[in-house]
FIKOLZA-1660 file (N, C-alpha, C; in steps of 0.1 Angstrom, whole numbers, plus 5000, padded with zeros to 4 digits):
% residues 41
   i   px   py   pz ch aa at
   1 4925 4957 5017  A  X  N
   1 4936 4947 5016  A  X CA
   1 4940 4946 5001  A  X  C
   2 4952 4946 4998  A  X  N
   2 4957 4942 4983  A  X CA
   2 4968 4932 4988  A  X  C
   3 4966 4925 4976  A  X  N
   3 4982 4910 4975  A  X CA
   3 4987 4917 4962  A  X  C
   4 5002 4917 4964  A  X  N
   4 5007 4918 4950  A  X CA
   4 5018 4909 4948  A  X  C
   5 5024 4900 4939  A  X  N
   5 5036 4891 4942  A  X CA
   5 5049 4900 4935  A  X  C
   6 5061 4896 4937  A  X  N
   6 5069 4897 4930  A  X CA
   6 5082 4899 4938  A  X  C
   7 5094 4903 4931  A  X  N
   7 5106 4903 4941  A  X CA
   7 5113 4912 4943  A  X  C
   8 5108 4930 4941  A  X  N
   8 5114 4941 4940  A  X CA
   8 5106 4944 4956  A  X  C
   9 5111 4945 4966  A  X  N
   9 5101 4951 4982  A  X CA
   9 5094 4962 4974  A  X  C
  10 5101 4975 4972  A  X  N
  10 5099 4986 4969  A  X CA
  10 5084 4989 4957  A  X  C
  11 5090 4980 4949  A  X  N
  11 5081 4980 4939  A  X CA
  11 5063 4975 4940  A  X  C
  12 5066 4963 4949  A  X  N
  12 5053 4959 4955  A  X CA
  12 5045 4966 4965  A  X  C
  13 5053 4970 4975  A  X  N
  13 5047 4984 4983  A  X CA
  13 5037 4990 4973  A  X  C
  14 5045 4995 4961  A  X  N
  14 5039 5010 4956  A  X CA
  14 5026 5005 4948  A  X  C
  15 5028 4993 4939  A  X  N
  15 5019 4984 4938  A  X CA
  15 5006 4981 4942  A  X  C
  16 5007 4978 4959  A  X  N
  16 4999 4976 4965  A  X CA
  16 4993 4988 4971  A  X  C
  17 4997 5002 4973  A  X  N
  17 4991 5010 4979  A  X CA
  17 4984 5016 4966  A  X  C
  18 4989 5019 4950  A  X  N
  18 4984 5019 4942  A  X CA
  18 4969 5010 4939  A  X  C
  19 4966 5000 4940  A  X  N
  19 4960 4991 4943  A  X CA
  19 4943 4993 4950  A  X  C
  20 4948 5006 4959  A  X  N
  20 4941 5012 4971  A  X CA
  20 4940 5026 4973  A  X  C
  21 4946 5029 4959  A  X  N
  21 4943 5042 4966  A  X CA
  21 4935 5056 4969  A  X  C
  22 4924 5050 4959  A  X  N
  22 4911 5052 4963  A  X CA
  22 4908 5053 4978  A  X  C
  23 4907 5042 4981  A  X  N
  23 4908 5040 4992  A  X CA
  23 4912 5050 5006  A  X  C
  24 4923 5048 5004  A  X  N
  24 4930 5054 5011  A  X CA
  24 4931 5068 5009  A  X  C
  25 4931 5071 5004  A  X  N
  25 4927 5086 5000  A  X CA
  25 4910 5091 5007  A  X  C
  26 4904 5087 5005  A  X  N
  26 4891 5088 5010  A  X CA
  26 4892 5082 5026  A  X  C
  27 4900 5079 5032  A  X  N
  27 4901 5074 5046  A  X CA
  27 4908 5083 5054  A  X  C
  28 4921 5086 5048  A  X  N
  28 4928 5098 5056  A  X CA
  28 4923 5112 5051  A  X  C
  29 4921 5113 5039  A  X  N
  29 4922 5132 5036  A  X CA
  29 4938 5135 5035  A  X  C
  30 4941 5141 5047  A  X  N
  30 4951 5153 5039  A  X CA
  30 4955 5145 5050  A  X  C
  31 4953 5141 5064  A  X  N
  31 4956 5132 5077  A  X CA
  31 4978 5129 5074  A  X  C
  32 4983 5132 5081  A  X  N
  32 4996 5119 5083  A  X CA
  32 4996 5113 5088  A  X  C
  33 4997 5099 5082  A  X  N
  33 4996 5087 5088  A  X CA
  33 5009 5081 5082  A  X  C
  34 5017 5066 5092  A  X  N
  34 5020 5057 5089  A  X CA
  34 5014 5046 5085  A  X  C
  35 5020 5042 5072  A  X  N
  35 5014 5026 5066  A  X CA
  35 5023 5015 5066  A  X  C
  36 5022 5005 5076  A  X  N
  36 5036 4998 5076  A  X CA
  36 5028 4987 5075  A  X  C
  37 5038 4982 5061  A  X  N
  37 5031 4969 5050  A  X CA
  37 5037 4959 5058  A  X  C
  38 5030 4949 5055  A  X  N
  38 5032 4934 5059  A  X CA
  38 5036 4922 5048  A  X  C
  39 5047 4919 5048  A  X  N
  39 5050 4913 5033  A  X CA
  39 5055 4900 5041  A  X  C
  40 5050 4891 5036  A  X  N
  40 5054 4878 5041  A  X CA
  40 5063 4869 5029  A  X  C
  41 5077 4862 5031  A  X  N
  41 5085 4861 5020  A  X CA
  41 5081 4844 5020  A  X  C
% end
């Protein structure tokens, strides 16, 4: 999970998956996946 605030959509996305991407990298591998963020205004 990451929170990031701010008012650019785009920018927070990249933020947040930055955030993670350790993570995420170590979860999929090389895998294609969709990641469809949840941003509550």
């Amino acid at each position: 999970v990451s929170l990031v605030k701010g008012d650019d959509r785009r920018e927070i996305i990249y933020q947040s998956m930055m955030n993670i991407k350790d993570e995420i990298v170590e979860a999929i591998g090389k895998k294609s996946v969709l990641i469809k963020p949840n941003m509550v205004v």
